[in-house]
N, C-alpha and C positions, 0 to 999 in steps of 0.2 A: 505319320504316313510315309509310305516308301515307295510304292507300286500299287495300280489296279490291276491284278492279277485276273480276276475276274474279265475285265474288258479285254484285255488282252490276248487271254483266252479261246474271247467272244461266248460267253457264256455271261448268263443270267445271274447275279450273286444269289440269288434264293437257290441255283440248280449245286452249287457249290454243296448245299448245305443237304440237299437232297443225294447228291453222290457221294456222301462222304469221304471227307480228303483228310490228311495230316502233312506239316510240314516238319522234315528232319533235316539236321544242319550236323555237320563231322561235328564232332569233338562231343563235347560234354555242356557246353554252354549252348543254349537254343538262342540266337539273336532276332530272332525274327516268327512273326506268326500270323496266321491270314484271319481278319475276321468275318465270322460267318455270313452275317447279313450283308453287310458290304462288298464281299470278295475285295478289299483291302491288303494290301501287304502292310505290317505295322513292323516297329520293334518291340522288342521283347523285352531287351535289354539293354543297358546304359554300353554305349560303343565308344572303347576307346583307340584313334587308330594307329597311335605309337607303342601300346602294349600289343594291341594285335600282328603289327606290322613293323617290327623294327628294323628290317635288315631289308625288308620290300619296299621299291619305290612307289607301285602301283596296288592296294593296295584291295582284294578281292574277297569277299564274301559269298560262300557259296552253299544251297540249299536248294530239297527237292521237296515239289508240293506232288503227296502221292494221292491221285484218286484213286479209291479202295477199290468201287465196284465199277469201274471200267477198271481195273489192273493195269493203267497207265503212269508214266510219273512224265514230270516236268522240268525242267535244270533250268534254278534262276542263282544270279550273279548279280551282288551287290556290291557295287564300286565305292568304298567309304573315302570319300573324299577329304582333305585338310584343312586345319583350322588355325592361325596361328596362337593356342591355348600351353604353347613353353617360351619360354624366355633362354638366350643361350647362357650357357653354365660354365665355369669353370670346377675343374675337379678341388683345386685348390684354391682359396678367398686370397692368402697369403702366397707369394713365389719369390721365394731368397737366391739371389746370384752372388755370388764370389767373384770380383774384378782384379784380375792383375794391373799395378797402377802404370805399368809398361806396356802395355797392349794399346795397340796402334789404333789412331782411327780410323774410322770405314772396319771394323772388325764387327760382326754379327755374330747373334749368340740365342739360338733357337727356344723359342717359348711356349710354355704349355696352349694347347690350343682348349677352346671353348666347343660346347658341344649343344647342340639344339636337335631334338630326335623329329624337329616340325620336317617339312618337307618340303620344295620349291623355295618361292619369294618367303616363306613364311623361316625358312632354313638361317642360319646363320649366314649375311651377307657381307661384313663388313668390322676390320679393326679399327681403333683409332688409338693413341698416348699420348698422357700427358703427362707435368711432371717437375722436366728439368731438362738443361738447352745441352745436355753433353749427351743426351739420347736421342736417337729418331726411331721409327718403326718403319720396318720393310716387310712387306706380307708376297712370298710366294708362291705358286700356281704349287699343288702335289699333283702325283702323274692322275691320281681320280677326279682333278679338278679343287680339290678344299685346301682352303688356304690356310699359308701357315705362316704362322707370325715370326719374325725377327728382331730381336731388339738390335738397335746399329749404334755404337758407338762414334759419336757426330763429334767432340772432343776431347783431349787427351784427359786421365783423370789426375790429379793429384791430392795423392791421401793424404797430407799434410794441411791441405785446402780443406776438405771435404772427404772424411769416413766412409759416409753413407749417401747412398741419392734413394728418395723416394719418388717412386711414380705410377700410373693409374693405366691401368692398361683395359677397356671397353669395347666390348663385342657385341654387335648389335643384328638385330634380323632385317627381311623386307617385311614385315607387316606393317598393316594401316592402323592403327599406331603401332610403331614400332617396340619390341622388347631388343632390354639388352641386360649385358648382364658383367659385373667388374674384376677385377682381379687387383691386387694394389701389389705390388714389386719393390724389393727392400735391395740396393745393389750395395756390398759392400766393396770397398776397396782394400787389396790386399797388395804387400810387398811383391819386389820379384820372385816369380817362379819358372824356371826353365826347361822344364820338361813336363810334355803330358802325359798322363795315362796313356796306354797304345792296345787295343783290344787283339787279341791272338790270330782274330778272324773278323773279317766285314761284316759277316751273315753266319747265323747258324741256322740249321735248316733238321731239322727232329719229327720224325716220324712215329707216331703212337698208338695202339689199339684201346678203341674208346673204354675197354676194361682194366685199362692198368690203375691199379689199387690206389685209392686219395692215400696222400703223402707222399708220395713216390717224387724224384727227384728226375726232374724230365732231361732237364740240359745244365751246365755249368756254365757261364759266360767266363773271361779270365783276361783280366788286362794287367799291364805292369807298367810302374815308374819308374824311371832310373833315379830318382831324386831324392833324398836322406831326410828322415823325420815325417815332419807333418807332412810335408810337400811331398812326399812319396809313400803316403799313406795312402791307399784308393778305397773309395765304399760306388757301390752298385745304386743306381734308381731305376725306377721306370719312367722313361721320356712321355712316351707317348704310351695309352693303354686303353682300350675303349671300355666302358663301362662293364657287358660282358665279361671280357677277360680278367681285366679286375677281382671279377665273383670267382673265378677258376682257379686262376696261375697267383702265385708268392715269388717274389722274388726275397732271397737273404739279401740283406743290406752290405755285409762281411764279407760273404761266399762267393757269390755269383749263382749260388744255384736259386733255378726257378720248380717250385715244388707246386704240387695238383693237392689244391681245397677242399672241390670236391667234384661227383662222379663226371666223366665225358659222356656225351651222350653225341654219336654219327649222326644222329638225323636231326638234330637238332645246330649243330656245326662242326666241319668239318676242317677250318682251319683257320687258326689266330695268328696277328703279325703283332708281336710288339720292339716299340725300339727302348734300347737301355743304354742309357749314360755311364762312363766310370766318371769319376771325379776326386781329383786328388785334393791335398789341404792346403791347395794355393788356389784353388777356384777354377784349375784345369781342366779338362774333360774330354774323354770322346765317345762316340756313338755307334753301337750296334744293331743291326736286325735281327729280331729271332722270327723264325716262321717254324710254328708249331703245329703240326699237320695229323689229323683224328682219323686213323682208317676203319673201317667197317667190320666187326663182328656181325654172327648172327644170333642179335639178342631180343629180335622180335617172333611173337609167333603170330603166322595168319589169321586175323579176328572174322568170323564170319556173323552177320549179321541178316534174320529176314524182316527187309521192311513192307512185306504183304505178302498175306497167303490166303486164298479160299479156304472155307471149313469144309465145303461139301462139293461136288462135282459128279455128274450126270453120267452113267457109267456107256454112253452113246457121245460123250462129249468126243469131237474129232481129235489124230493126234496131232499134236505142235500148237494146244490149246495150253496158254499160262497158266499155273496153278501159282504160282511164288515167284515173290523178286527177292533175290538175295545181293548181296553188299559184301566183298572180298576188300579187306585193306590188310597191306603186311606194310 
């Protein structure tokens, strides 16, 4: 049960059935449907509201109940509210660091974030680590408000001591019971390394029409080390990448270039930010933004749709008398 449509109306559920109506909803999936005797709003079908709503905070379903033979329709709006039904996730179960055993304390060193598609309190609230006493976790405000994790280097390391530190890094939501979800962290300790990677540019900034052909090689990112060997060997990651992008953009691990999966689509999004790490073979690293910006082709044609039309009409009928309701979406 969703709504008495019927009452709301102010109408009799038996007159529902006597004037015949039909409910239509965009797309191709019908969520919703009235039942006869009742004048009930029900569903239709199973609602999920982080595949419908990924990228919406507020989250709207919307449908018209048309009555045939008054040639009237209705505009109803279904608010699908949240559940806490995800737990937050990391992209990776495992996250390896490289530790120069010379790096000071109080040195921070940015960490994959967890992702929870819930919404509100149900949203990802909270990090915590545990471990080992020569780490702490510092979690910073982003300018959208989502936090982002730090791992802090609380004592000096020494690799002759200690190779490796293991530790557990847990992200957890506001729900009533709470979900969470782990990441476990493998730091290695490496010799000195004196120089980092240095990326050519802070920000890359790439403009593309949602048709340029999958494979295509959008941008090249390009950092350099001044350091001999391993230590001045750089490979490419992606820091930060939301699941979306993910499905779209390649980054070469060698190259720097980031290549297109498969097709863009404008109406579907219109611009992706990802950040990319270089990292040298001493555990050094820096970070860049790419913002990759989708502009608009015209790849839609106007879909006209009639959702009522009379079969027959009174040839005294007056004029600015409705014969048809049509449906324009480009």
């Amino acid at each position: 049960f969703v709504g008495d449509v019927a009452k709301d109306l102010g109408l009799q559920p038996l007159a529902l059935g006597d004037r015949g109506f039909q409910i239509v909803s965009e797309g191709r999936t019908q969520y919703f449907a009235v039942h006869g005797k009742t004048g009930h709003l029900v569903t239709a079908e199973r609602i999920d509201r982080e595949q419908l709503c990924r990228l919406v905070e507020k989250c709207l379903l919307r449908c018209e109940l048309i009555m045939e033979r008054e040639m009237k329709f209705y505009e109803i709006e279904v608010e699908i509210s949240d559940i806490n039904d995800n737990a937050p996730r990391f992209r990776e179960a495992e996250i390896e660091l490289r530790m120069n055993e010379m790096t000071a304390p109080g040195s921070r060193f940015p960490l994959a974030e967890a992702h929870d598609p819930d919404s509100g309190r149900n949203s990802l609230q909270s990090y915590e680590l545990s471990g080992d006493e020569h780490f702490s976790l510092a979690v910073q405000a982003g300018p959208g408000g989502d936090q982002r994790p730090e791992l802090v280097l609380a004592k000096a390391l020494d690799r002759e001591e200690a190779a490796f530190h293991e530790l557990v890094l847990r992200a957890s939501d506001g729900g009533d019971p709470a979900r969470t979800g782990t990441a476990r962290i493998r730091v290695t300790g490496l010799d000195a390394n004196d120089n980092a990677p240095a990326f050519s540019q802070a920000e890359y900034t790439v403009r593309v029409p949602e048709d340029v052909p999958v494979g295509s090689v959008l941008v090249t990112v390009t950092a350099t080390d001044n350091d001999e060997g391993l230590n001045g060997q750089v490979k490419y990651w992606l820091k930060k990448v939301s699941d979306i992008a993910s499905d779209i953009f390649r980054l070469d691990n060698e190259t720097g270039e980031i290549m297109l999966l498969r097709t863009l689509d404008f109406e579907d999004g219109n611009s992706y930010e990802l950040e990319v790490q270089a990292h040298d073979g001493g555990g050094l690293f820096d970070t860049t933004k790419v913002t990759i910006s989708v502009t608009d082709v015209n790849d839609n044609m106007p879909v006209i749709s009639v959702r009522s039309a009379i079969s027959e009409i009174s040839e005294d009928a007056p004029s600015g008398t409705v014969v048809a309701l049509l449906h324009v979406h480009d």
